[in-house]
C-alpha positions as CSV (number, residue, x, y, z in Angstrom):
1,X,60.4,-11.2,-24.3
2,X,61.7,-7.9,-22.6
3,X,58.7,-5.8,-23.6
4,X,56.6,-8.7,-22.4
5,X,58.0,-8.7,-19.0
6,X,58.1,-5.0,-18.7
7,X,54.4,-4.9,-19.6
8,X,53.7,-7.3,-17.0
9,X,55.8,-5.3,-14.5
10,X,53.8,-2.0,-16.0
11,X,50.6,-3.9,-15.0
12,X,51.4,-5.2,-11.4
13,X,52.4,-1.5,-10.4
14,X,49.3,-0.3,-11.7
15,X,47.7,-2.7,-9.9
16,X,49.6,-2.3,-6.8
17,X,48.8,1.6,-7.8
18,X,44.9,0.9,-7.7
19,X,45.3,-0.8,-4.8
20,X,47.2,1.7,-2.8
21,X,44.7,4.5,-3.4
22,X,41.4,2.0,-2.5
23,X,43.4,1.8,0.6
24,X,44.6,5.4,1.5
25,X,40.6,6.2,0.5
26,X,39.7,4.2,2.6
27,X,41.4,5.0,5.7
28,X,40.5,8.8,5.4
29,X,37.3,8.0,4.7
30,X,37.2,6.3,7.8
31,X,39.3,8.9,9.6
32,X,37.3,12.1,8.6
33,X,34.3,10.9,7.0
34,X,32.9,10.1,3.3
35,X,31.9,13.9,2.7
36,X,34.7,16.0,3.8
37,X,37.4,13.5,1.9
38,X,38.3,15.1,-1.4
39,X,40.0,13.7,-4.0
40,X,43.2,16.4,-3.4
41,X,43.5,14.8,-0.5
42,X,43.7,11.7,-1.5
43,X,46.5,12.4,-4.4
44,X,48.5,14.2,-1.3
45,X,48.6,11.0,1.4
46,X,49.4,9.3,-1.8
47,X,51.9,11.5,-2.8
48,X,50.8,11.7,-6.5
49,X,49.3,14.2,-8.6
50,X,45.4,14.6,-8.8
51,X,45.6,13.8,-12.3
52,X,47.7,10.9,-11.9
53,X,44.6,9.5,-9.7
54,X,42.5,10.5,-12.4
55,X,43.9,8.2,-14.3
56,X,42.6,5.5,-12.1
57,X,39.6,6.9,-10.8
58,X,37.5,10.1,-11.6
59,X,35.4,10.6,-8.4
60,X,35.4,9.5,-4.6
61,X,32.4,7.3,-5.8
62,X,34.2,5.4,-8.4
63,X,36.9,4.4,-5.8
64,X,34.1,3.5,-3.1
65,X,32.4,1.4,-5.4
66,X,35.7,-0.2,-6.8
67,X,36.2,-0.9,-3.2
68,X,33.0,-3.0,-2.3
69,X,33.6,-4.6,-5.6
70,X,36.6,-6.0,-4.4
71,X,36.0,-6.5,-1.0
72,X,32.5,-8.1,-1.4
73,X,33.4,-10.3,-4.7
74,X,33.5,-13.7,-2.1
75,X,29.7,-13.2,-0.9
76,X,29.2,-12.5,-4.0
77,X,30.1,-15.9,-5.1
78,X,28.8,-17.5,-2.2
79,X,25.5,-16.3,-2.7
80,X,26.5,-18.1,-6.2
81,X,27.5,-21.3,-4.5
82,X,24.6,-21.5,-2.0
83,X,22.1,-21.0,-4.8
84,X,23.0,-24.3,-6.5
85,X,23.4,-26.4,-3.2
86,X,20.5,-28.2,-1.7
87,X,18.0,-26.3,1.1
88,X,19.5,-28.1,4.4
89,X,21.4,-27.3,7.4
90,X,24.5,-28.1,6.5
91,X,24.1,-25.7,3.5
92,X,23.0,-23.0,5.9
93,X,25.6,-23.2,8.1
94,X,28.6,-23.2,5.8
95,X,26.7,-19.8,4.5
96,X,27.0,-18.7,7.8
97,X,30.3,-19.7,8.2
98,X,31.2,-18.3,4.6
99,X,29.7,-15.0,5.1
100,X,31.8,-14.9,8.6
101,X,35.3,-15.1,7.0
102,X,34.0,-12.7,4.0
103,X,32.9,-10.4,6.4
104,X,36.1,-10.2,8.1
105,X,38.2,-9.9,4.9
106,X,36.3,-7.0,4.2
107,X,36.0,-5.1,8.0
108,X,37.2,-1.8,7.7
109,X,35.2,-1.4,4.4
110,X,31.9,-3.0,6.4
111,X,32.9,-1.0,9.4
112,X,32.7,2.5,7.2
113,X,29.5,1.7,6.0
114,X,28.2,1.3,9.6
115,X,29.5,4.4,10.4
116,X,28.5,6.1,7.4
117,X,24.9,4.7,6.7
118,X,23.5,8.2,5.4
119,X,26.0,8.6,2.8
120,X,25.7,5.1,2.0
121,X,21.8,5.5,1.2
122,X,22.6,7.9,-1.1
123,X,25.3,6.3,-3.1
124,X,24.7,3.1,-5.6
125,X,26.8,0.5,-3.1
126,X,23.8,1.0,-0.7
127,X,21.6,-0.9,-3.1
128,X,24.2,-3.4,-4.2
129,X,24.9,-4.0,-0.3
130,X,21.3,-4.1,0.1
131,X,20.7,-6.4,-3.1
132,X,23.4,-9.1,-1.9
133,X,22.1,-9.4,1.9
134,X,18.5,-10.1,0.2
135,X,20.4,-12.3,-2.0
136,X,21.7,-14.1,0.9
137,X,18.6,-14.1,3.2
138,X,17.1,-15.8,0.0
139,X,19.1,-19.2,0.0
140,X,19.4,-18.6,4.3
141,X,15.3,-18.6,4.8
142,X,13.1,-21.3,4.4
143,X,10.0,-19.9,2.5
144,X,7.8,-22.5,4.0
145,X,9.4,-22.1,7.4
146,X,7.1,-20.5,10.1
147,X,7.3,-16.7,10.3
148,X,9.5,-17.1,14.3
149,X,12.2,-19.4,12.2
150,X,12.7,-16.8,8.8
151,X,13.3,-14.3,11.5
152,X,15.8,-16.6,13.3
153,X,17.7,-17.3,10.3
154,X,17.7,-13.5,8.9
155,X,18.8,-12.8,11.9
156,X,22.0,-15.0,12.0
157,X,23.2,-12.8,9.1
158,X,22.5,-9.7,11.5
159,X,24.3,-11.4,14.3
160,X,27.3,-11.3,11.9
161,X,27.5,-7.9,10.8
162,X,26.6,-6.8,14.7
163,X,29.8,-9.2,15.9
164,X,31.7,-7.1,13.8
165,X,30.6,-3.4,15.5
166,X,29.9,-3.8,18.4
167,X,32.4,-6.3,20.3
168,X,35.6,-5.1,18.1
169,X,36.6,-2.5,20.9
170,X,36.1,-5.0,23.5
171,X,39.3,-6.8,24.9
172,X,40.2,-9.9,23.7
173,X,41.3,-12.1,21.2
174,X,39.7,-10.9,17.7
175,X,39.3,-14.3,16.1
176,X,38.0,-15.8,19.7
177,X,35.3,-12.6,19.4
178,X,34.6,-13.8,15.7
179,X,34.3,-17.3,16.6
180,X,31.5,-16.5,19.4
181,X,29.7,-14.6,17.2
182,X,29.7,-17.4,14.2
183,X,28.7,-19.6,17.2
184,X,25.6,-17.9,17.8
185,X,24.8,-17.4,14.0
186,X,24.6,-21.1,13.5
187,X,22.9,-22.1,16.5
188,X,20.3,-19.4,15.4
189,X,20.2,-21.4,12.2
190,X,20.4,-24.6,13.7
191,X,17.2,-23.7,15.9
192,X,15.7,-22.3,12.8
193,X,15.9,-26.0,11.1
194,X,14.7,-27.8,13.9
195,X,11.6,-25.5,14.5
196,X,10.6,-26.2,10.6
197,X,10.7,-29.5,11.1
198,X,8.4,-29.8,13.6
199,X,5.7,-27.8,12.6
């Protein structure tokens, strides 16, 4: 039973281990950029020896990608969830509302990518970020809609992602920001719906 719970409490510091060094990546990523971050530096804001984070992770890459893994696993199932609900409004606008709080769980990560978007093309969680916003414009857009209502509805996804750039320096309450910004998304799908149903 002792070995048991010492292997258990081997596992949670490993994990607690992982985590710590997807966070410290993450923040001097964001501090000094993708490129000039090495993996020396890393170990060092850590505190632990290069091979030590070898152990976890062999490249920058590896942690990067371990990182939108993680962060992106709930629109991940989302996209799962909305692909086996029926094609109405209220479906759409839990996406939206879905994608919102997702999103926001995984800001700085989404926020680095923004900030970083010619590194990103070049690294493989370009195409999976690419791969799961065409997986959600999929189950957003009405195939049969008009041309005027696909846009509307792609475009509530954009909405999203801009609500997180471009109003997080403003002043004011984050989650009032967020909540305007989810506002507009669903009326944009909303207006989407009503337009197919009237042509």
């Amino acid at each position: 039973m002792g070995g048991t719970m010492d292997g258990t409490r081997q596992q949670r510091r490993r994990g607690n281990t992982r985590q710590r060094i997807q966070d410290v990546a993450l923040e001097l990523f964001a501090e000094q950029g993708y490129e000039k971050t090495s993996l020396r530096e890393i170990a060092e804001r850590l505190d632990v020896t290069k091979a030590a984070l070898y152990y976890h992770f062999k490249t920058k890459e590896e942690i990067l990608v371990s990182i939108f893994e993680d962060l992106s696993r709930p629109i991940e199932d989302l996209i799962a969830w909305g692909r086996q609900q029926p094609h109405n409004l209220e479906t759409k606008q839990e996406i939206v509302r879905r994608y919102s709080e997702a999103l926001a769980g995984a800001a700085p990560l989404f926020r680095f990518m923004q900030e970083n978007q010619a590194t990103i093309r070049e690294l493989s969680i370009g195409e999976m970020f690419k791969s799961r916003t065409l997986g959600l414009r999929d189950i957003l857009i009405d195939p049969e809609a008009d041309l005027v209502d696909q846009v509307r509805c792609v475009s509530a996804m954009f909405t999203l992602h801009a609500g997180m750039i471009v109003f997080q320096d403003l002043e004011g309450d984050p989650e009032k920001k967020r909540e305007a910004v989810l506002e507009v998304a669903t009326d944009l799908v909303a207006q989407a719906h009503r337009g197919s149903r009237n042509s």
